[in-house]
N, C-alpha and C positions, 0 to 999 in steps of 0.2 A: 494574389487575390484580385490583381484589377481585369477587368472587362472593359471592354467598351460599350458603352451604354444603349441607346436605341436611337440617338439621332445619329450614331454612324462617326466611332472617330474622337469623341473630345472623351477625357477624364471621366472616371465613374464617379459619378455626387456621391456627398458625403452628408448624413443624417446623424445627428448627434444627440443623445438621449441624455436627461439632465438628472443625477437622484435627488429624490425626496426625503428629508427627513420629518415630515408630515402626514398626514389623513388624507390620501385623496376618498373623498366621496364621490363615486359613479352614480350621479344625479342629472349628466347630460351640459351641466352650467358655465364648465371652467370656470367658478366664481376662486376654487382656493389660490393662494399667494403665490405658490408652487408651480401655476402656467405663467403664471404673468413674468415669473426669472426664468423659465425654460425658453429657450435659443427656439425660434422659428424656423423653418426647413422652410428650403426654398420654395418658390412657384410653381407653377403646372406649367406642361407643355400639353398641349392639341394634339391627340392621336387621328383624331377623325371628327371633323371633316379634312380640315385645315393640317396636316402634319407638320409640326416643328414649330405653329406659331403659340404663341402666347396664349392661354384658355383665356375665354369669353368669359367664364365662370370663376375668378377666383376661389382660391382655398388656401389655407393656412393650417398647418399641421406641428404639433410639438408633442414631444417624448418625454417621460416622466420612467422614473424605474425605483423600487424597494428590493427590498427581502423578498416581499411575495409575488414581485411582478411586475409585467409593466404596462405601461396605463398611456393612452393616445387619445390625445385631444385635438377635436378636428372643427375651424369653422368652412361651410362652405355658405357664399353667397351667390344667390339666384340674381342674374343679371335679367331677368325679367320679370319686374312684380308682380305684372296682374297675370302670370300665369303661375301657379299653384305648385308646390312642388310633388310630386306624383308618387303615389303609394299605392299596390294592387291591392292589398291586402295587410296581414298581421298573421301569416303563415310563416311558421319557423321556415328555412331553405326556400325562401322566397323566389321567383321565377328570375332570373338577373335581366331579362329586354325589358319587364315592363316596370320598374320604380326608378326613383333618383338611388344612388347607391354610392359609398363609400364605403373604401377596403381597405386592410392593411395587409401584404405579402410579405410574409418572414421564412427566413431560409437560412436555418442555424447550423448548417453543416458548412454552408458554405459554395459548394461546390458548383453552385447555380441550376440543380437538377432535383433539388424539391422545395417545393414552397409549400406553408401553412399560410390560408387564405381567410380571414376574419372581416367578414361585410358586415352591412348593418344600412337599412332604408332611413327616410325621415324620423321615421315612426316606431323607430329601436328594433326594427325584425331582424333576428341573427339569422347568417347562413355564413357556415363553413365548410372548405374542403381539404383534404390533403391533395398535391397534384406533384407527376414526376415527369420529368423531361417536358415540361412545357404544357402538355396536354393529355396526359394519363391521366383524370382525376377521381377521385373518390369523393365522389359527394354527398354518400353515407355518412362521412363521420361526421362526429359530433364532439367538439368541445368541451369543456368546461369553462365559459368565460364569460364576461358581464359587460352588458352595455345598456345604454341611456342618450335618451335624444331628449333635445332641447328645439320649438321654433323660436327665433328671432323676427326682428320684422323684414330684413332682408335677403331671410335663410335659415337653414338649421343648423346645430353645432351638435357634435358627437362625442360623448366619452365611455372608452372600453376600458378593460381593466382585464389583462391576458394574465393566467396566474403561469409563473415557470413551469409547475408541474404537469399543464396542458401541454407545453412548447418538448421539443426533440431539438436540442442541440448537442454538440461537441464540445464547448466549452467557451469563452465570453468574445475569442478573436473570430474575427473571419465571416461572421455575420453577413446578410445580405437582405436588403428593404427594400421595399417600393410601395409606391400609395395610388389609388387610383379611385376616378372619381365618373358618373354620369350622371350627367345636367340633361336629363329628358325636356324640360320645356324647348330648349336649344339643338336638341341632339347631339349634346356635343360628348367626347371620351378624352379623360386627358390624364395625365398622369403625372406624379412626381421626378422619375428618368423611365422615360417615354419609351417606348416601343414601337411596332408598324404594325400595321394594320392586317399583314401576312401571319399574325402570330396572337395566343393567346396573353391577357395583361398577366397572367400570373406565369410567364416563363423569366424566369428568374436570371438567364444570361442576360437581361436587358435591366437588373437591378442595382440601387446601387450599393453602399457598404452603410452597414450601421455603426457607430462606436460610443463610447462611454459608457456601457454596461456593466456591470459585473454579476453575472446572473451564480447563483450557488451553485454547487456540484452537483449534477445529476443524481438525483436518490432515489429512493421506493415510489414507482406511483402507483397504487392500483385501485382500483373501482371493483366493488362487489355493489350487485344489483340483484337484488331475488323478488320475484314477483308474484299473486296470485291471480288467479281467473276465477268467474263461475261464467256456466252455460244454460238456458232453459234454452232448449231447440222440440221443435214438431215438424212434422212433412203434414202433405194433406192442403185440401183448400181454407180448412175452417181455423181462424186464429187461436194459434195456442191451444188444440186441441191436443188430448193426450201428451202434454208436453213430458219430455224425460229433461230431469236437472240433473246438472254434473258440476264437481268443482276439480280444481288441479292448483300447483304449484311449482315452483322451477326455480331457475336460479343461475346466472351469467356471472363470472370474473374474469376480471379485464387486470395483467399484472406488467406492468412496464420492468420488466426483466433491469433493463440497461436503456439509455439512452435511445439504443438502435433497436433492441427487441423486446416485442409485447408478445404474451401467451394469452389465449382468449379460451375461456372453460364454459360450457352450459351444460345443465343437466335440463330435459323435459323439454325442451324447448316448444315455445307457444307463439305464433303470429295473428293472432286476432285482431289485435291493432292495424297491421296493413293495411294499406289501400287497394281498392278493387283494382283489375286489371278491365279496360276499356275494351270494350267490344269493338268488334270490325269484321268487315264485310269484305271478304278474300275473294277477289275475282281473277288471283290468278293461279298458275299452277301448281306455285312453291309452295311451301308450309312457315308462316308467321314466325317469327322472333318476338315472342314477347319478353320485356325486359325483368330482372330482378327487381323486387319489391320490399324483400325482408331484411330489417336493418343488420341482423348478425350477417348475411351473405353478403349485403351488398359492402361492408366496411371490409377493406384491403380490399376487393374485388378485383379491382387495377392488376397486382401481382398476379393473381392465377388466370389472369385470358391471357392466351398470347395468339390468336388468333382475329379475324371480321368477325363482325353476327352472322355471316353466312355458313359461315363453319368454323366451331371452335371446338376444341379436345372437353374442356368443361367448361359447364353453363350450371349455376347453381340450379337452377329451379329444376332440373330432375332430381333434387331431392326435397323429399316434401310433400311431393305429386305423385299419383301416378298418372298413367296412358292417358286418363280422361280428365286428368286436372284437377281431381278432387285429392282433398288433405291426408295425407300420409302421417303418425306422428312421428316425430323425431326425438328418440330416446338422450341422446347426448352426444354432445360434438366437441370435439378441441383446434384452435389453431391456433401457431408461433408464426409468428412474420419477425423480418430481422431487415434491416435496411441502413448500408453504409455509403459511404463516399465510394467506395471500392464493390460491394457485391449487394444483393438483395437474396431474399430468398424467405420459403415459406414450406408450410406442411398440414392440412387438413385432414381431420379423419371426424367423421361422423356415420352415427349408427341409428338408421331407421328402422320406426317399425313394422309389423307384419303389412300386408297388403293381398288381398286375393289367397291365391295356392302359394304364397311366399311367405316364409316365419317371418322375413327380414332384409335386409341390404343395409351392407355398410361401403360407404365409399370414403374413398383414400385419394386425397391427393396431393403430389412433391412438388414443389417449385424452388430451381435458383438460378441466377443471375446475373451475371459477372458484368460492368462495365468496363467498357473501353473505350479508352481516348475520354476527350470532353464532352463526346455528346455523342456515344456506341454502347448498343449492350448484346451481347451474347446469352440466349439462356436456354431453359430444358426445363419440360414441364412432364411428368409423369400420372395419370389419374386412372385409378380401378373403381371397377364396382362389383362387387359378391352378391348374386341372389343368394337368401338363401333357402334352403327347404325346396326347393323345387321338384317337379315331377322328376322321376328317373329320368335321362335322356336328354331335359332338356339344359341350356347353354347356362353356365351362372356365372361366371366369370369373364368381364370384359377389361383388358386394359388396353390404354392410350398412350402412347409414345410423342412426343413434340419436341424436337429442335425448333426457336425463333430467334431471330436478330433485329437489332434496329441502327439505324448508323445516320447521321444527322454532320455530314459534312461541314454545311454551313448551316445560319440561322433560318436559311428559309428550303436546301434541298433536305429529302430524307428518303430513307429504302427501308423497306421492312419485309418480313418473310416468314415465313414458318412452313417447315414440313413435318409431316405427323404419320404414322404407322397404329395400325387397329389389332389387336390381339383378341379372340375370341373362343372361348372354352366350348370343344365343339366343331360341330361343320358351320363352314363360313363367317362371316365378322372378321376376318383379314386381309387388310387392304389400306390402301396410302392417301394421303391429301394432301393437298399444299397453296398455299399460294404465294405470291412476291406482286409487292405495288413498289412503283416509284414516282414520288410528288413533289412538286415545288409549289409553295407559297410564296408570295409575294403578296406587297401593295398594288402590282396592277392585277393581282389573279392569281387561278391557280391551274398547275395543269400536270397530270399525270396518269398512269399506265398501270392497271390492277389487271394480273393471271391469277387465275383460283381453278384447279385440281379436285373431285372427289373421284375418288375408284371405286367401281360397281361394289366392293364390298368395304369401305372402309365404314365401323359404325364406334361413335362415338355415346356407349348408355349415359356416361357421365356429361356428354355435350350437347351440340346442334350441329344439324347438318339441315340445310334445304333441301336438298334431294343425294341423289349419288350417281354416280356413273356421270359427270358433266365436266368439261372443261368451258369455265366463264374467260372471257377477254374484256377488258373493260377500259377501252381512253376517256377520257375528260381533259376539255378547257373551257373552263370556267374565267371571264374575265370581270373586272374591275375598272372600268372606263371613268374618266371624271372630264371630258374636253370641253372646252371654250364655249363651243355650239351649245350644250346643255340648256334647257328651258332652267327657269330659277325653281320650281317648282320640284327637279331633278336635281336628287344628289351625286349619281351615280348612272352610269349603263352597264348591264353588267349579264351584254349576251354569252352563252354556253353552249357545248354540246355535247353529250355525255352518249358512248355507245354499251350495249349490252349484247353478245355476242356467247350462244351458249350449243355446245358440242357435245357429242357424247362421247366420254372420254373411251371406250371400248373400240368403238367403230371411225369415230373420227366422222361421223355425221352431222351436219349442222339437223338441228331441229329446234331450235327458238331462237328469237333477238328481236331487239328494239332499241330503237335512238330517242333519247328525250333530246330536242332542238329547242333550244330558247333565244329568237332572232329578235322578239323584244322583251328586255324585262327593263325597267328603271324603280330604283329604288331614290323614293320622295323625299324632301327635305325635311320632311315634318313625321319620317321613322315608316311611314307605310311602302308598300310594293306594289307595281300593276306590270302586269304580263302576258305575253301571248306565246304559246309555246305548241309543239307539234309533235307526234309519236307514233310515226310510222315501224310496222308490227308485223314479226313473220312467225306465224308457229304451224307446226308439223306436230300432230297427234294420228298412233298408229290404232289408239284405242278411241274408247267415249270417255270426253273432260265434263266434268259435272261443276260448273261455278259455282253455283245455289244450288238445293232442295228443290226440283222440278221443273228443272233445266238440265238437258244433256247436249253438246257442242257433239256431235259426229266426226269420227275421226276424217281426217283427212289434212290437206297443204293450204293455209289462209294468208292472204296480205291485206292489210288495213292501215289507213291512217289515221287518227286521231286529232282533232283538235281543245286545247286547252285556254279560256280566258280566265284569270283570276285577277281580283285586287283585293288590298288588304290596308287597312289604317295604322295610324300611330299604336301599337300593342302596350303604350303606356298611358294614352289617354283615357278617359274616366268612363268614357262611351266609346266602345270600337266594336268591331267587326272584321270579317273577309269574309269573300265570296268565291267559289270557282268552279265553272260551270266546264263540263267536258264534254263534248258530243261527237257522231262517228262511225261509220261499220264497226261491228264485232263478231268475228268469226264470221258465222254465216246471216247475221242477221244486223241489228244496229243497238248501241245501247246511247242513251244520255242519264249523264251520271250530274246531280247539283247537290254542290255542297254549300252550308251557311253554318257559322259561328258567328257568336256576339258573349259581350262583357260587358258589364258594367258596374260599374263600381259606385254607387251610389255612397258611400263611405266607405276610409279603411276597414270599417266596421261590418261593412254589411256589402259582399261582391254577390252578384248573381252570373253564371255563365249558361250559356247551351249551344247547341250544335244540332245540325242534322242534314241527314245525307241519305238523298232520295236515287235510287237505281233503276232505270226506268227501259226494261226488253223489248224489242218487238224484232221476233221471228229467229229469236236467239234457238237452234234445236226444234225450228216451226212450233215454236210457242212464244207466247207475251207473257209478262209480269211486271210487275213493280216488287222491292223491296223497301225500307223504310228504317234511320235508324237515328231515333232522336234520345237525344243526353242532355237533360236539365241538370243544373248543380247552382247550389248557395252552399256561401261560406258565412256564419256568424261568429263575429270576435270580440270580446270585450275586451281583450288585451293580446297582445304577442305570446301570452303563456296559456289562453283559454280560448278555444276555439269548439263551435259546434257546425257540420258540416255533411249536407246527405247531396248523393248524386244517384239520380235513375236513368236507367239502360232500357231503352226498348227496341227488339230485334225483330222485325217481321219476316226476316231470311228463315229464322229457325222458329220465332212465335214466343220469344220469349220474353221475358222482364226482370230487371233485378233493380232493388234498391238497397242502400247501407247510407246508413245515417250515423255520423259517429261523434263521440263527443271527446275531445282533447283537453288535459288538464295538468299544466307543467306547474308543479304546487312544490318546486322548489328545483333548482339547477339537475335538468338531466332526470327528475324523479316524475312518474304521470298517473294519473288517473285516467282509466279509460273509460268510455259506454260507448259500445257496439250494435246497431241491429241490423240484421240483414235480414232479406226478403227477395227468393228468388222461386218463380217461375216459369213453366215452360208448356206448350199444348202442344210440339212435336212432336212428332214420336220418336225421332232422330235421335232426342236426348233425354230418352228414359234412364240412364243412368243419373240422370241431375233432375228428381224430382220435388215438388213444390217444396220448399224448407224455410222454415223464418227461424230465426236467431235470436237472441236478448244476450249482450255478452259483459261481463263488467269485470275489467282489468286495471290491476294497482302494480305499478313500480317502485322502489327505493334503492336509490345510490346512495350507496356508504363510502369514504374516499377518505381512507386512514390517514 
């Protein structure tokens, strides 16, 4: 079980947990008798700026353990008083650049390739993830577990309270801990056994051993959660005219099988809760990656990609959706995930419902996993989709084939790879992808070599693809500079320069690429960035590219270069911003592109944000235009458990508008109240399938946890 830790070389630290035969109360205080006998854990080390020296920030850490659990008591002192200790907000999953933060990383397997990550701000806001091999993470899941902040006058102090029944271990030996902490007034990252800066803090080959536990035998864990909804919805301009009311009801179980496997059951499934998906303004060829949103997809999500965003065999959100985006329901889903020292693996099957000329689609999908060595995995991923009902003739059946690997020689090289085969019921939908990267991290940078494959006909209905028929080539080096010469003002230089290079995989034609050059960028001592970067640009269109709605680019062979200025502030300070203005030929004419965001947080209680991003033509397709797209949002919280929160979208590309106003209410561990309203419009005609509609939606949770 030993490691060498992250400064490279000495003995893996030892943390040593003390039991309690008392009350600890999670009130944030350490006042009970029980800290004051618990054994201290050592110091902090300086990840960044400073690696290996002593933290600027003190922290003191001790371990407490019962029957039910175990409980971490944390003080940390701010080595600068009149600077404030920094808190964005009182949003559960909090953003980790912008608040002061302390974590505890537990990995009860052992094996150094999964951690369970328990954070927490000044201001008691939890966020948890599951993460595997260092940086696979799930940041869907969600816990069961309780904390409490306290200020001092020199700092804050922390106390959680982790019950066993949250935690996946093996059994009380062989444990693996690490603690880590960021001091935003300072910018500084430091940790209990330290890490590099090449790697994320919650990779767990750089942790050290935990011992004195005796945690009970792995038992039953399971969580049933049944929920209801109601809906008033109307279309039309006039509020709540003719409205139609609808009610529904569902219901999720979550059953910890074994230590290593959970089975996940819903029936009805509803996402009304979700967050909006952010609009954007596509100016280029490909087709957008937008990410998962829904907490049942996105929990284990980690297991079934084994692919980039550019192309993956499955991507959750073609279920749910259809072609245009709009909500499909989802009659009932199940999935087993199973995760050991030795294999992982998983199996999804869920059944939607009708849609268009379709009764239905159910999609299927296998995954397993086999690891190798300390830090390799081998695995295969299989995913179908069934329309069903369909016209005579046409396709209904798509499966996905995937072989991928990962192999992590050392802590900072790695390779990874997948190849994939398309099966399609029917003429065409048959065809291959692939791609392989190899990367090194390190503390001065990072530098590495992505190939990526689609064949004219490989289709993935359960995934994403950006295009087909393309071979991408793609180097990057990205550096990490820190030298002597630096202004003080400078933490870092940290020039790059990344190429994109795209072929068509049939003919073997170059028809796109483009280099992002970044000859100055410096990142500031006080957490902001300012840079100047360049994007010289070749594309070849045999057809007419339409960017916007009343703009057509004429085919033909373009070269252009681009230039980019941007800076940006402390993204933890209480008033920040960035700016980054782009200007330049495009295609045959010129665009300037300016973007602005700002924050501010006027209390944890009350953040306001917005952004806006003006696009500005002339002689793009011998025409001018402007587009326009500005995003106001406020968050109001009375606590870390209640939150009320609206954000509007305004798109002048398509003429549209949307707001969702939502109200959040955690009225007991993991159980919520919701209130939903949405309001969306449109005056294009582009998007007559998405006509005016407002919402009133109000959703109740209950977790039951035998």
């Amino acid at each position: 079980m030993f490691l060498p830790s992250a400064a490279g070389g000495q003995g893996v630290p030892v943390a040593r947990a003390s039991r309690t035969t008392g009350t600890v109360v999670v009130d944030g205080r350490l006042e009970e008798d029980a800290w004051d006998a618990a054994r201290e854990i050592g110091s902090f080390t300086q990840v960044d700026p400073e690696a290996g020296a002593p933290s600027r920030a003190p922290t003191t850490v001790s371990l407490l353990w019962d029957d039910a659990g175990l409980y971490v008591g944390a003080e940390m002192i701010d080595p600068e008083v009149r600077a404030a200790t920094r808190v964005e907000g009182l949003r559960r999953d909090f953003t980790y650049e912008t608040s002061d933060v302390f974590g505890v990383l537990l990995d009860g397997f052992g094996d150094g390739r999964f951690a369970m990550a328990f954070m927490t701000t000044p201001d008691g806001v939890q966020r948890d993830l599951q993460v595997f091999d260092g940086r696979d993470a799930d940041e869907a899941w969600n816990g069961i577990w309780r904390v409490r902040t306290a200020r001092i006058e020199n700092g804050w102090t922390v106390e959680m309270s982790v019950p066993w029944k949250t935690l996946r271990y093996a059994g009380s030996e062989g444990w693996r801990v690490n603690f880590i902490r960021e001091a935003r007034a300072i910018q500084e990252t430091s940790g209990w056994s330290p890490w590099h800066r090449g790697v994320d803090p919650w990779d767990m080959a750089f942790a050290g051993r935990l011992e004195g536990i005796a945690p009970p035998p792995p038992g039953v864990n399971a969580q049933i959660q049944p929920y209801a909804v109601g809906r008033t919805e109307s279309t039309g301009s006039a509020l709540f005219r003719d409205p139609t009311s609808t009610g529904d009801a569902g219901i999720d179980l979550k059953w910890a099988i074994t230590p290593n496997t959970v089975l996940d059951l819903t029936y009805n499934m509803d996402f009304a809760q979700a967050e909006v998906d952010r609009q954007v303004v596509n100016l280029d060829r490909f087709s957008v990656f937008f990410p998962e949103r829904r907490t049942f997809f996105l929990e284990s999500a980690g297991l079934f990609h084994t692919g980039l965003d550019l192309i993956t065999p499955f991507h959750s959100r073609r279920i749910g959706l259809d072609n245009e985006g709009r909500p499909v329901p989802v009659t009932a889903g199940a999935r087993v995930t199973h995760r050991s020292t030795q294999s992982s693996g998983g199996a999804l099957l869920v059944r939607q419902g009708g849609a268009g000329s379709a009764d239905g689609t159910v999609f299927g999908v296998g995954r397993y996993v086999r690891n190798v060595g300390a830090r390799g995995r081998l695995g295969g991923l299989v995913a179908t989709r069934h329309d069903q009902g369909l016209p005579a003739g046409a396709s209904a059946l798509n499966t996905v084939g995937a072989v991928d690997w990962f192999f992590r020689p050392t802590t900072n090289l790695f390779a990874r790879g997948m190849v994939s085969r398309s099966f399609t019921e029917g003429s065409g939908g048959d065809g291959w992808a692939g791609h392989a990267i190899v990367g090194n991290y390190a503390p001065w940078g990072y530098i590495g070599w992505l190939q990526e494959y689609v064949g004219p006909q490989w289709e993935p209905r359960s995934g994403f693809r950006f295009t087909n028929d393309v071979v991408l080539t793609s180097p990057a080096v990205i550096l990490d500079l820190r030298p002597d010469w630096l202004p003080e003002w400078a933490r870092s230089y940290t020039p790059g320069v990344t190429v994109f290079l795209f072929n068509e995989a049939s003919s073997g034609d170059f028809f796109s690429g483009f280099v992002n050059v970044r000859p100055l960028t410096f990142l500031l001592e006080h957490g902001g960035e300012v840079a100047v970067s360049l994007r010289p640009e070749w594309q070849r269109f045999d057809g007419p590219f339409r960017p916007i709605p009343g703009l057509t680019v004429p085919a033909g062979d373009y070269r252009f270069t681009r230039w980019t200025f941007s800076a940006a502030h402390d993204p933890s300070a209480s008033v920040t911003g960035s700016v980054r203005y782009t200007t330049g030929p495009f295609y045959d004419g010129s665009l300037d592109k300016s973007e602005v965001s700002a924050k501010a947080v006027l209390s944890p209680h009350v953040v306001g944000f917005i952004s806006w991003e003006m696009n500005r033509f002339d002689g793009v397709g011998g025409s001018d235009g402007t587009t326009q797209l500005l995003t106001p949002e406020l968050r109001l919280a009375l606590n870390p458990r209640l939150e009320l929160s609206g954000i509007w979208q305004y798109n002048t590309a398509v003429d549209a508008s949307s707001l969702n106003v939502r109200l959040s209410w955690e009225f007991r561990p993991l159980s919520f109240l919701y209130v939903v309203y949405n309001d969306n419009a449109s005056l294009d005609r582009a998007l007559e399938p998405f006509p005016a509609r407002r919402q009133l939606i109000v959703k109740g949770t209950w977790l039951w946890q035998p």
